[in-house]
PDB file of the backbone (N, CA, C, O) and the ligand in Angstrom, with CONECT records:
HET     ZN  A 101       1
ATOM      1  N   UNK A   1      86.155  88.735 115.129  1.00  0.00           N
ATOM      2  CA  UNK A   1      87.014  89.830 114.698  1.00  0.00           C
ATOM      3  C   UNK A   1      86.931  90.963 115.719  1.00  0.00           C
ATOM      4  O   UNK A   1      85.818  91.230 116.172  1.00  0.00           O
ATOM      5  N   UNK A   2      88.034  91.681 116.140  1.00  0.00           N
ATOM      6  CA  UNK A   2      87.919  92.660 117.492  1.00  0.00           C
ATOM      7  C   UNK A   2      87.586  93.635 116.511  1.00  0.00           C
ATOM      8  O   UNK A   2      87.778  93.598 115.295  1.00  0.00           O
ATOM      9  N   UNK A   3      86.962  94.673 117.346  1.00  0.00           N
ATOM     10  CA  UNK A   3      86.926  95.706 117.199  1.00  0.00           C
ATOM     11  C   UNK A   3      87.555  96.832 116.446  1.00  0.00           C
ATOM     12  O   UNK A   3      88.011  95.960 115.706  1.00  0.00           O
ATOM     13  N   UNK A   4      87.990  97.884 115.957  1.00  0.00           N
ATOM     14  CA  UNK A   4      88.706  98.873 115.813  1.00  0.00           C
ATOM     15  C   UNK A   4      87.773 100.254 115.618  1.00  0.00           C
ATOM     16  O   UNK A   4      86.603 100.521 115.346  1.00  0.00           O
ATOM     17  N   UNK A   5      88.842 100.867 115.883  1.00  0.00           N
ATOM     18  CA  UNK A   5      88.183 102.759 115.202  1.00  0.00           C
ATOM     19  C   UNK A   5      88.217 102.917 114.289  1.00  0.00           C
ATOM     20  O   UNK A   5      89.324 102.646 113.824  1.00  0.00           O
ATOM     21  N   UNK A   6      87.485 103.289 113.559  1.00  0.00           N
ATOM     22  CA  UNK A   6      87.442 103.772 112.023  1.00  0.00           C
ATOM     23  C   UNK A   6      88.216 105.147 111.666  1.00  0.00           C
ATOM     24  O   UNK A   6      88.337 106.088 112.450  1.00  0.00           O
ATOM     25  N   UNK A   7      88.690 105.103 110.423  1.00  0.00           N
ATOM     26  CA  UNK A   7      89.527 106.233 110.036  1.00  0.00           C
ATOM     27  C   UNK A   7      88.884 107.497 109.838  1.00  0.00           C
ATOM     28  O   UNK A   7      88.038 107.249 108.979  1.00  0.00           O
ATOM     29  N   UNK A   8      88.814 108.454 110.074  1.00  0.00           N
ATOM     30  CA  UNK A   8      87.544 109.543 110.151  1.00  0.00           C
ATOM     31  C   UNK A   8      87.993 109.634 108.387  1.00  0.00           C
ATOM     32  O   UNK A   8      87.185 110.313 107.753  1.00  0.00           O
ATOM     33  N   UNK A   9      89.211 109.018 107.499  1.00  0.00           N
ATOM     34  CA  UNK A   9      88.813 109.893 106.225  1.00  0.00           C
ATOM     35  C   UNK A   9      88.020 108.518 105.863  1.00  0.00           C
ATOM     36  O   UNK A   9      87.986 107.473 106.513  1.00  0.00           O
ATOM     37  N   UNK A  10      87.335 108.866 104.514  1.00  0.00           N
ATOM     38  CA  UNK A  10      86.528 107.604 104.154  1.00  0.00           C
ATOM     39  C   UNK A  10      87.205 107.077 103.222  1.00  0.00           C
ATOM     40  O   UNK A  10      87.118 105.871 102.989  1.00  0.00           O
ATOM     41  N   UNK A  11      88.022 107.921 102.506  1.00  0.00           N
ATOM     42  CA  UNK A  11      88.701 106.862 101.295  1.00  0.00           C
ATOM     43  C   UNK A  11      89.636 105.965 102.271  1.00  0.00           C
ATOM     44  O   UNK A  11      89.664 104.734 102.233  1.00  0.00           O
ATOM     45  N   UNK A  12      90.493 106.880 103.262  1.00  0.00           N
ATOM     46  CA  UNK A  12      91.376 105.676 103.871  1.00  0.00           C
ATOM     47  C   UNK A  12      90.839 104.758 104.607  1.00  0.00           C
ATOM     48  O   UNK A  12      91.614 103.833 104.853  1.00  0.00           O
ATOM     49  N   UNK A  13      89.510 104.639 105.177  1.00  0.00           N
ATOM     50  CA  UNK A  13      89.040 103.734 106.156  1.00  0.00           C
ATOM     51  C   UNK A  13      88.772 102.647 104.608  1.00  0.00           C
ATOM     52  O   UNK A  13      89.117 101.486 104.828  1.00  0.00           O
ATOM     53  N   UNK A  14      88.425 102.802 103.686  1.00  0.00           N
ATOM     54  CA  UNK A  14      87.943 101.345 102.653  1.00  0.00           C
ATOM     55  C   UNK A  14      89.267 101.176 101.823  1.00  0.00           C
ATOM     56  O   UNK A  14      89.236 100.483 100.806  1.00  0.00           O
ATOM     57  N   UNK A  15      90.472 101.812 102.239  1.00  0.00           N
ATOM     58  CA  UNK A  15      91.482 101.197 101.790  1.00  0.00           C
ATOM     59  C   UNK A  15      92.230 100.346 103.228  1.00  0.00           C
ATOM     60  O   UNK A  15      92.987  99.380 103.320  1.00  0.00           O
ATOM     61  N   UNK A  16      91.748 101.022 103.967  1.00  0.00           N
ATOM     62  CA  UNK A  16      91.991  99.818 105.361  1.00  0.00           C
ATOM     63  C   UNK A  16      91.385  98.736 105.418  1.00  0.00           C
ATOM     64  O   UNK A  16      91.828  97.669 105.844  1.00  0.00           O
ATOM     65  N   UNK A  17      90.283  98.969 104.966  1.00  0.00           N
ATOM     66  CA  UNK A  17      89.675  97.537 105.507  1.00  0.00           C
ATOM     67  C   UNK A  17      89.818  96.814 103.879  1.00  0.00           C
ATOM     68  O   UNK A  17      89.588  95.606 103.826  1.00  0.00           O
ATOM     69  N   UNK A  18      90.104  97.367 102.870  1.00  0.00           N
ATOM     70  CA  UNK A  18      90.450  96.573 101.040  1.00  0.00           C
ATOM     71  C   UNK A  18      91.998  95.786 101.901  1.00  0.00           C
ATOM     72  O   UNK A  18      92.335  94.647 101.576  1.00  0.00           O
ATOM     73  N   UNK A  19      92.578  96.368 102.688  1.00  0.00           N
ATOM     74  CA  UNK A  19      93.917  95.333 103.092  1.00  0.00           C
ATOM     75  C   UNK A  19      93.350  94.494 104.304  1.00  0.00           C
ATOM     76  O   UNK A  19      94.001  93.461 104.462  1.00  0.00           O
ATOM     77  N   UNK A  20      92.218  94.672 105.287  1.00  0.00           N
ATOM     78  CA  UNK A  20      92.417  93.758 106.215  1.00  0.00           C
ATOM     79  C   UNK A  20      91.504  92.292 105.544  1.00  0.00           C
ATOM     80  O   UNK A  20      91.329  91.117 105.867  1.00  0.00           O
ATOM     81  N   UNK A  21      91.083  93.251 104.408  1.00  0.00           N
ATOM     82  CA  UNK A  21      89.999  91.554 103.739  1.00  0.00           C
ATOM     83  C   UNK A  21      91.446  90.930 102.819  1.00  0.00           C
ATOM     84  O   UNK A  21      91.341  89.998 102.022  1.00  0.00           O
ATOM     85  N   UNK A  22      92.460  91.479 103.046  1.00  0.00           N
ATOM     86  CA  UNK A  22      93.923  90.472 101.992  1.00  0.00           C
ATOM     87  C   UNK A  22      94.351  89.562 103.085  1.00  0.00           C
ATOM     88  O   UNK A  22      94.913  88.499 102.818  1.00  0.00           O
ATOM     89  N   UNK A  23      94.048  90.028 104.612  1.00  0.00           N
ATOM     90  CA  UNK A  23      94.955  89.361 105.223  1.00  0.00           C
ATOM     91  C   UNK A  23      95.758  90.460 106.216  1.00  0.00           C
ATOM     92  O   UNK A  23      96.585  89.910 106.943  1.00  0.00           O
ATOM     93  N   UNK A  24      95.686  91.452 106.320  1.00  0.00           N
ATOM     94  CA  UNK A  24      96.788  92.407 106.489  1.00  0.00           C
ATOM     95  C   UNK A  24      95.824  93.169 108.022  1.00  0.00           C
ATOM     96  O   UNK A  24      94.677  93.590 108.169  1.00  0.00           O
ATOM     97  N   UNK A  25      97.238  93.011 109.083  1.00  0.00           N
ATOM     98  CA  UNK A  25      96.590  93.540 110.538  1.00  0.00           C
ATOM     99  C   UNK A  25      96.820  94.717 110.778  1.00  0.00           C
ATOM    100  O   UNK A  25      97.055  95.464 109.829  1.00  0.00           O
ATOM    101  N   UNK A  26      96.819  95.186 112.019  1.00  0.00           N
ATOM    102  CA  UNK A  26      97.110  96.404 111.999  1.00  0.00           C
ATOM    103  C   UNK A  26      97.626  96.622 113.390  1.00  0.00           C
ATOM    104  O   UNK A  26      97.012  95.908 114.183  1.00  0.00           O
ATOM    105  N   UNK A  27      98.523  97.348 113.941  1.00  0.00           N
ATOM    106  CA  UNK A  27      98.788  97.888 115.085  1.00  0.00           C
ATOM    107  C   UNK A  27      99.040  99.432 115.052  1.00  0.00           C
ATOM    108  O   UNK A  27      99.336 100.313 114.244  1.00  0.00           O
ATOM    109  N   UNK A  28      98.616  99.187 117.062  1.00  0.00           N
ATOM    110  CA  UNK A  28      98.654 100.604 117.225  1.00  0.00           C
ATOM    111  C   UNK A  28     100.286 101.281 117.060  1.00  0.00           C
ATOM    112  O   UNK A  28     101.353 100.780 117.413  1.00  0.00           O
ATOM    113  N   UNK A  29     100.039 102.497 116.441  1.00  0.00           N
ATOM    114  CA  UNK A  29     101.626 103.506 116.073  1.00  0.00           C
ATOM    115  C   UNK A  29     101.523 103.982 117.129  1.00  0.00           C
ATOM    116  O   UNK A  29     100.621 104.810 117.251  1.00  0.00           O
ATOM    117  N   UNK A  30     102.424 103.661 118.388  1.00  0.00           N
ATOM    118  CA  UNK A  30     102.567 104.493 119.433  1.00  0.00           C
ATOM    119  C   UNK A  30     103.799 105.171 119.337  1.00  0.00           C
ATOM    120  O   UNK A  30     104.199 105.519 120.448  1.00  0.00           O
ATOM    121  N   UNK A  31     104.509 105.468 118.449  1.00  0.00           N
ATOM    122  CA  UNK A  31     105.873 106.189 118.424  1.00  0.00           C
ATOM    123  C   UNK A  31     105.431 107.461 117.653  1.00  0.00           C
ATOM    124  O   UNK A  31     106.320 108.301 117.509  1.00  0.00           O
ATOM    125  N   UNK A  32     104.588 107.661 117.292  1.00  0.00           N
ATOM    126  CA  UNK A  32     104.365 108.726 116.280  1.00  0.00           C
ATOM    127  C   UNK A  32     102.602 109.710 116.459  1.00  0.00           C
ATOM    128  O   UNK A  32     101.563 109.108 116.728  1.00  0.00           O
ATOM    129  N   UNK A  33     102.648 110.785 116.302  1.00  0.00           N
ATOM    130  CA  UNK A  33     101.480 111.532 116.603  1.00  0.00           C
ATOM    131  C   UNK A  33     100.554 111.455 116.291  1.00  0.00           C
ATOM    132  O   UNK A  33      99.441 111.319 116.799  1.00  0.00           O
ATOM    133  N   UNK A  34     101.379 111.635 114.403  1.00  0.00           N
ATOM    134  CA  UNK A  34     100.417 111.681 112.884  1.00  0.00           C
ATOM    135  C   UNK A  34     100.427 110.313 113.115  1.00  0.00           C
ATOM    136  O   UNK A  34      99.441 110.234 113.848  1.00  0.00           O
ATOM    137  N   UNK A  35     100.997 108.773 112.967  1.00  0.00           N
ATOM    138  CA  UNK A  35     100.286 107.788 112.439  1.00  0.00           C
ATOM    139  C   UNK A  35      99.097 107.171 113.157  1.00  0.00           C
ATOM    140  O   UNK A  35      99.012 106.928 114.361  1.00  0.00           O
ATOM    141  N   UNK A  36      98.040 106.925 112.045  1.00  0.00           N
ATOM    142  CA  UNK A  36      97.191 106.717 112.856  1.00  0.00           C
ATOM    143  C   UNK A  36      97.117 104.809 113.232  1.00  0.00           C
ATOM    144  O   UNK A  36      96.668 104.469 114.326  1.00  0.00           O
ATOM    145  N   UNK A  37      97.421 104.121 112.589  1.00  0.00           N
ATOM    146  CA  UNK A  37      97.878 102.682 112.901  1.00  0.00           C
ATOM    147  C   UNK A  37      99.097 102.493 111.769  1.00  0.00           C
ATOM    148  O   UNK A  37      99.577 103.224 110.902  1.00  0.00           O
ATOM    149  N   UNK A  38      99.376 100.969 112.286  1.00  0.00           N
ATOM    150  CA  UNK A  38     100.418 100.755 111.133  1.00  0.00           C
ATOM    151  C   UNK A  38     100.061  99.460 110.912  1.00  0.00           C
ATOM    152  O   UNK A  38      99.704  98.597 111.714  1.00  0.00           O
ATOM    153  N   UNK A  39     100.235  99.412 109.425  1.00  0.00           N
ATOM    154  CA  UNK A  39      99.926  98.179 109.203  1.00  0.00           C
ATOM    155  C   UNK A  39     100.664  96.650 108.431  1.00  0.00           C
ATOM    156  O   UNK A  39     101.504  96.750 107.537  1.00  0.00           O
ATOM    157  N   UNK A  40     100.301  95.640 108.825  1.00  0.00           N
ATOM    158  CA  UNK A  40     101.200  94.707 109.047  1.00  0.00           C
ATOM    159  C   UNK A  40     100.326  93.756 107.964  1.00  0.00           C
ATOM    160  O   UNK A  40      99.104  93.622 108.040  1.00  0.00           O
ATOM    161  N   UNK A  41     101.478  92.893 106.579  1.00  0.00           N
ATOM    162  CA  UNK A  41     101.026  92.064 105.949  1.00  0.00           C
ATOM    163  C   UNK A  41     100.304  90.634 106.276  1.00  0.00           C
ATOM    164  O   UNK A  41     100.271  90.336 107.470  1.00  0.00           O
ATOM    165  N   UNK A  42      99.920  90.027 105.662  1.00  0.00           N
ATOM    166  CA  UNK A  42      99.378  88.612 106.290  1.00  0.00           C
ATOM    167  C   UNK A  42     100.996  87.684 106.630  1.00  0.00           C
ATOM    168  O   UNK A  42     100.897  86.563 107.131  1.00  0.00           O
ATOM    169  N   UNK A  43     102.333  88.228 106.331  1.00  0.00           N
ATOM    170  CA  UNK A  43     103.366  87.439 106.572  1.00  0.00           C
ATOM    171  C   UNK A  43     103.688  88.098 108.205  1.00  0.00           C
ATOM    172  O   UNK A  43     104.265  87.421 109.055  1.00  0.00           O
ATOM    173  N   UNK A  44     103.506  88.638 108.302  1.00  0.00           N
ATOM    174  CA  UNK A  44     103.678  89.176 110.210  1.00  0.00           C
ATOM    175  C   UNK A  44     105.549  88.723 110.530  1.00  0.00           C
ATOM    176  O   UNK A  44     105.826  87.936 111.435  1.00  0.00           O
ATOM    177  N   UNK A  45     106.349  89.185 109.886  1.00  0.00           N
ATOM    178  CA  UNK A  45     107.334  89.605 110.601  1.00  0.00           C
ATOM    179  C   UNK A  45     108.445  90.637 110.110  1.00  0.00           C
ATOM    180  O   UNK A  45     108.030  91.586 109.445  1.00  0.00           O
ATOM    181  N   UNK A  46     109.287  90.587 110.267  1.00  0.00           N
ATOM    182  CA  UNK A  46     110.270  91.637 110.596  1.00  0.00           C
ATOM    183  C   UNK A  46     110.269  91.831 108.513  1.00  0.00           C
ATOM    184  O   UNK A  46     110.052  92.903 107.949  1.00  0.00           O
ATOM    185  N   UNK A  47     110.540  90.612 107.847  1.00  0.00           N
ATOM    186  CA  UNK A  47     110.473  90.617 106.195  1.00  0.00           C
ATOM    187  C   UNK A  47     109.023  90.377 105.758  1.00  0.00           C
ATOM    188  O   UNK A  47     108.863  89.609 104.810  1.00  0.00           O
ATOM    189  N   UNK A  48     108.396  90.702 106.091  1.00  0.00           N
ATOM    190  CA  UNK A  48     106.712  90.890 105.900  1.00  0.00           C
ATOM    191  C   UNK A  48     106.428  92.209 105.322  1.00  0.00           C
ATOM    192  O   UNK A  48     107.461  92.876 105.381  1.00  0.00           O
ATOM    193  N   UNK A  49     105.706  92.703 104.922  1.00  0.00           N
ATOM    194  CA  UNK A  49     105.453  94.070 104.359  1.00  0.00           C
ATOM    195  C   UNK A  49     105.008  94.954 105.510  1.00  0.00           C
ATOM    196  O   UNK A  49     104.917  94.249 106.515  1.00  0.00           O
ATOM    197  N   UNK A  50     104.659  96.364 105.791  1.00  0.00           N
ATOM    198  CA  UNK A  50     104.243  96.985 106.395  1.00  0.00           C
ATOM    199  C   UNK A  50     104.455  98.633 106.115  1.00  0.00           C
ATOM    200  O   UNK A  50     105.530  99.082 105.716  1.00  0.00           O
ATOM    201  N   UNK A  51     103.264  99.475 106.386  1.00  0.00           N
ATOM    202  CA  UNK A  51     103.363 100.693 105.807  1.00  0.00           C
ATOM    203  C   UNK A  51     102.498 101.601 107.525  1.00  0.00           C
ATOM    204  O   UNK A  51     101.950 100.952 108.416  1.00  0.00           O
ATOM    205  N   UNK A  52     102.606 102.770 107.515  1.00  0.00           N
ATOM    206  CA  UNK A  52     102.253 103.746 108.570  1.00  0.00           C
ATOM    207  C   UNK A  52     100.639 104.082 108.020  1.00  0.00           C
ATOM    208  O   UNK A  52     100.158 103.262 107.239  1.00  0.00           O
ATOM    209  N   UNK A  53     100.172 104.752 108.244  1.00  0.00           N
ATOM    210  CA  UNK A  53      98.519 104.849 108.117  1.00  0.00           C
ATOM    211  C   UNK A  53      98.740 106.270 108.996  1.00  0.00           C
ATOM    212  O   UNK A  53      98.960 106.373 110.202  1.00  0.00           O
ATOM    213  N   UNK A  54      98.649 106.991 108.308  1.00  0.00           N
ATOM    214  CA  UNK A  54      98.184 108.706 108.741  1.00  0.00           C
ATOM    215  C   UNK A  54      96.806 109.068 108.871  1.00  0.00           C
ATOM    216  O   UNK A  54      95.980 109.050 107.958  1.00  0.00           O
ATOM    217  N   UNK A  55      96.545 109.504 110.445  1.00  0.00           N
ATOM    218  CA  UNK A  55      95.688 110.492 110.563  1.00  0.00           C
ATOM    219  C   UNK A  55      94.869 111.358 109.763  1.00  0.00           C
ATOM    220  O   UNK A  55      93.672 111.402 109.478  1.00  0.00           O
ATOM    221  N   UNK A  56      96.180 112.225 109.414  1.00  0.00           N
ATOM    222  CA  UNK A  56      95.756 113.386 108.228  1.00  0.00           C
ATOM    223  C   UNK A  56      96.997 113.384 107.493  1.00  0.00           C
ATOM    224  O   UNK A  56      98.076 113.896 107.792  1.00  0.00           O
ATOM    225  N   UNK A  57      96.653 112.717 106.475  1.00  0.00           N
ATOM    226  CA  UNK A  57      97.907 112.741 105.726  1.00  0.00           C
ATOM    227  C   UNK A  57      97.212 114.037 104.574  1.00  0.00           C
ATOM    228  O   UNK A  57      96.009 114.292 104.631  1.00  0.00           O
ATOM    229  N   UNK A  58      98.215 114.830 103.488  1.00  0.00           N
ATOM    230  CA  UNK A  58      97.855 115.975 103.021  1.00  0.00           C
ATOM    231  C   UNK A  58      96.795 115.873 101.964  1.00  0.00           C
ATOM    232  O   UNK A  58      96.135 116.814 101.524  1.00  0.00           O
ATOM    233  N   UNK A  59      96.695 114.328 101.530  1.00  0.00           N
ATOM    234  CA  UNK A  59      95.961 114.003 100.551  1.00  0.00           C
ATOM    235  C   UNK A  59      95.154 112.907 100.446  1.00  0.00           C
ATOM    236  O   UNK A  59      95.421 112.020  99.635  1.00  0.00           O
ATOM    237  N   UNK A  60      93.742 112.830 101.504  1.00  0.00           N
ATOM    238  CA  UNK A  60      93.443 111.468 102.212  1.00  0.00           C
ATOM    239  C   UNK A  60      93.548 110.588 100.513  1.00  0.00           C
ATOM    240  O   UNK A  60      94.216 109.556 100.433  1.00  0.00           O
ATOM    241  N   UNK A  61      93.009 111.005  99.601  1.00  0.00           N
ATOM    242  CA  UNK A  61      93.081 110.011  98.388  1.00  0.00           C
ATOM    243  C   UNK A  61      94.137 109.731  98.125  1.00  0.00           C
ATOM    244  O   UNK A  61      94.318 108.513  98.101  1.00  0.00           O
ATOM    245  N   UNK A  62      95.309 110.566  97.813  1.00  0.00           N
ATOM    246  CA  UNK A  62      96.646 109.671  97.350  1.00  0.00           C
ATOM    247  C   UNK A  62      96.803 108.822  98.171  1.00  0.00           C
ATOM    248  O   UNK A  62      96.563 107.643  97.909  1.00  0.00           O
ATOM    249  N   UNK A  63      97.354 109.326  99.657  1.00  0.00           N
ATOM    250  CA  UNK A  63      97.262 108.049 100.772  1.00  0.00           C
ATOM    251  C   UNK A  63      96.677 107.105 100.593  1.00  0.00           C
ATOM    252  O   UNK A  63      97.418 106.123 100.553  1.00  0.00           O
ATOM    253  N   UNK A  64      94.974 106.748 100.366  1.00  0.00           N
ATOM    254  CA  UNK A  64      94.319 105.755 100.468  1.00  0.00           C
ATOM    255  C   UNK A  64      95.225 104.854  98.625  1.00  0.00           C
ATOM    256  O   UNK A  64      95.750 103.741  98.668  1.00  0.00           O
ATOM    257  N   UNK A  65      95.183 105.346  97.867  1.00  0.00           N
ATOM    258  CA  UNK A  65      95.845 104.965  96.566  1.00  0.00           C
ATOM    259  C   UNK A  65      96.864 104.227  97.028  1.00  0.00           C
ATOM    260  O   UNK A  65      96.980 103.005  96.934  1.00  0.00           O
ATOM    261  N   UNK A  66      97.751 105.146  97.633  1.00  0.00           N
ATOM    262  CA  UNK A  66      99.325 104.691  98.367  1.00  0.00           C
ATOM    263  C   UNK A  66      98.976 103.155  99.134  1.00  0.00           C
ATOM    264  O   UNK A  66      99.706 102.187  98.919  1.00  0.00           O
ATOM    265  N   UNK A  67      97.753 103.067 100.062  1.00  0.00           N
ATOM    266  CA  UNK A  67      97.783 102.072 100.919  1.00  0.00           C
ATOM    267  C   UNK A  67      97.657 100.932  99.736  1.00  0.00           C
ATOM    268  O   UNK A  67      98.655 100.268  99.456  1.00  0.00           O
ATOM    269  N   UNK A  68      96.510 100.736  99.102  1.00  0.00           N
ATOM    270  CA  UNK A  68      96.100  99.743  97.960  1.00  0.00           C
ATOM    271  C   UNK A  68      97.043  99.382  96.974  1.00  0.00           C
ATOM    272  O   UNK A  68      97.120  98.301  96.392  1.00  0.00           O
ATOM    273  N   UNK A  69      98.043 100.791  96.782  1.00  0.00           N
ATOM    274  CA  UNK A  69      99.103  99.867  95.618  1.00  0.00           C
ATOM    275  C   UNK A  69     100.371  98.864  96.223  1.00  0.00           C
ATOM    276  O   UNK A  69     101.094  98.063  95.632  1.00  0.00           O
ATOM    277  N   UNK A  70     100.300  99.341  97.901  1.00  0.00           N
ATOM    278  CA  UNK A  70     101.679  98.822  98.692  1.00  0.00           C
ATOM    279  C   UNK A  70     100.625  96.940  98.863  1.00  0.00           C
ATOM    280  O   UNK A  70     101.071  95.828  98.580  1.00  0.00           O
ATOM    281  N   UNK A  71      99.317  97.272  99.372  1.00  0.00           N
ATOM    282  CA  UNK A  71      98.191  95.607  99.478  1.00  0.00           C
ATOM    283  C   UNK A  71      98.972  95.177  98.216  1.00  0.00           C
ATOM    284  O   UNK A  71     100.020  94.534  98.273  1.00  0.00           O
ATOM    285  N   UNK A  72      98.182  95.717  96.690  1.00  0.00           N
ATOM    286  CA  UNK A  72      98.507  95.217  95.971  1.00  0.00           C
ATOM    287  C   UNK A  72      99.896  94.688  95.505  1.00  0.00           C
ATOM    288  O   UNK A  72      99.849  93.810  94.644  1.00  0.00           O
ATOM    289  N   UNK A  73     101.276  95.130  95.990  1.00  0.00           N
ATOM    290  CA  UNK A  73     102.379  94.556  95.874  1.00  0.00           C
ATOM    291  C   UNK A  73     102.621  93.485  96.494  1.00  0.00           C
ATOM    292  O   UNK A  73     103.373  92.700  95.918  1.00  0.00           O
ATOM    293  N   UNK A  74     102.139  93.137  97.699  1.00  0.00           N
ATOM    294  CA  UNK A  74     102.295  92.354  98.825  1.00  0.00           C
ATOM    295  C   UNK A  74     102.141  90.889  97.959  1.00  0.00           C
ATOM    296  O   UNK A  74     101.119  90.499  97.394  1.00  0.00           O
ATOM    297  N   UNK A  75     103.239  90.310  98.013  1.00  0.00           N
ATOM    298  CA  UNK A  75     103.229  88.483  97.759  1.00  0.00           C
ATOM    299  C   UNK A  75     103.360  87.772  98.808  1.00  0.00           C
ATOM    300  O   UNK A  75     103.647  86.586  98.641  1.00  0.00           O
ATOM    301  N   UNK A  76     103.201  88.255 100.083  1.00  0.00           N
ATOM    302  CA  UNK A  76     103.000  86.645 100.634  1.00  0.00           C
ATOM    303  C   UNK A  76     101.595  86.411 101.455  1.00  0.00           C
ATOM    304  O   UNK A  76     101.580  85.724 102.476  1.00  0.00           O
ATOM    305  N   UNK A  77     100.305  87.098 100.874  1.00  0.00           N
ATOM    306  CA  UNK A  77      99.343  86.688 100.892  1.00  0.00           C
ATOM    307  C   UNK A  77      98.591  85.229 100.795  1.00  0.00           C
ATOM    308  O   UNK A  77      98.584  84.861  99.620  1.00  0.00           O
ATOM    309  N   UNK A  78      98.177  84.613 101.369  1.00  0.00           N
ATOM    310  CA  UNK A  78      98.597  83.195 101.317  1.00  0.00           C
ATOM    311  C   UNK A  78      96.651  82.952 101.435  1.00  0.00           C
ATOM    312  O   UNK A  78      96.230  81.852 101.793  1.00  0.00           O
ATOM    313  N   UNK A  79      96.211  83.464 101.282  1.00  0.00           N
ATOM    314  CA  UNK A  79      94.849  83.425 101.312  1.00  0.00           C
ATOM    315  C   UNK A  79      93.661  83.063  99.950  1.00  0.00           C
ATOM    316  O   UNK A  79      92.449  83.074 100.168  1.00  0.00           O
TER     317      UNK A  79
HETATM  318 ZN    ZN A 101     103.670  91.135 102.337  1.00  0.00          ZN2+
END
């Protein structure tokens, strides 16, 4: 498993890694300031799921909530 940076908030770094144990990758957001990765379902394409991952978003807990309920929607987990 490579490497990555950890999310300096802590709720969002264990809602990052609650989606990369579903299956779910991540790339770097190079179009944007605030995102801090973006992340990509275990279906990896264009109709695959995927959501932005903020830096500092205004409310690291809703965010981290936000990330886990979009995991939890995700059906094409195949794992
Ligand atoms: Zn999905």
């Amino acid at each position: 498993m490579s490497k990555r940076k950890k999310h300096p908030s802590k709720a969002i770094e264990l809602a990052v890694q609650y989606a990369e144990n579903r299956g779910w990758r991540y790339k770097e957001a190079g179009y944007s300031a605030h995102a801090w990765r973006r992340l990509l379902c275990s279906f990896q394409s264009a109709d695959g799921c995927q959501m932005s991952v903020w830096s500092t978003p205004r409310s690291a807990e809703n965010h981290a909530k936000q990330i886990r309920r979009i995991v939890d929607r995700c059906e094409h987990n195949t794992e």
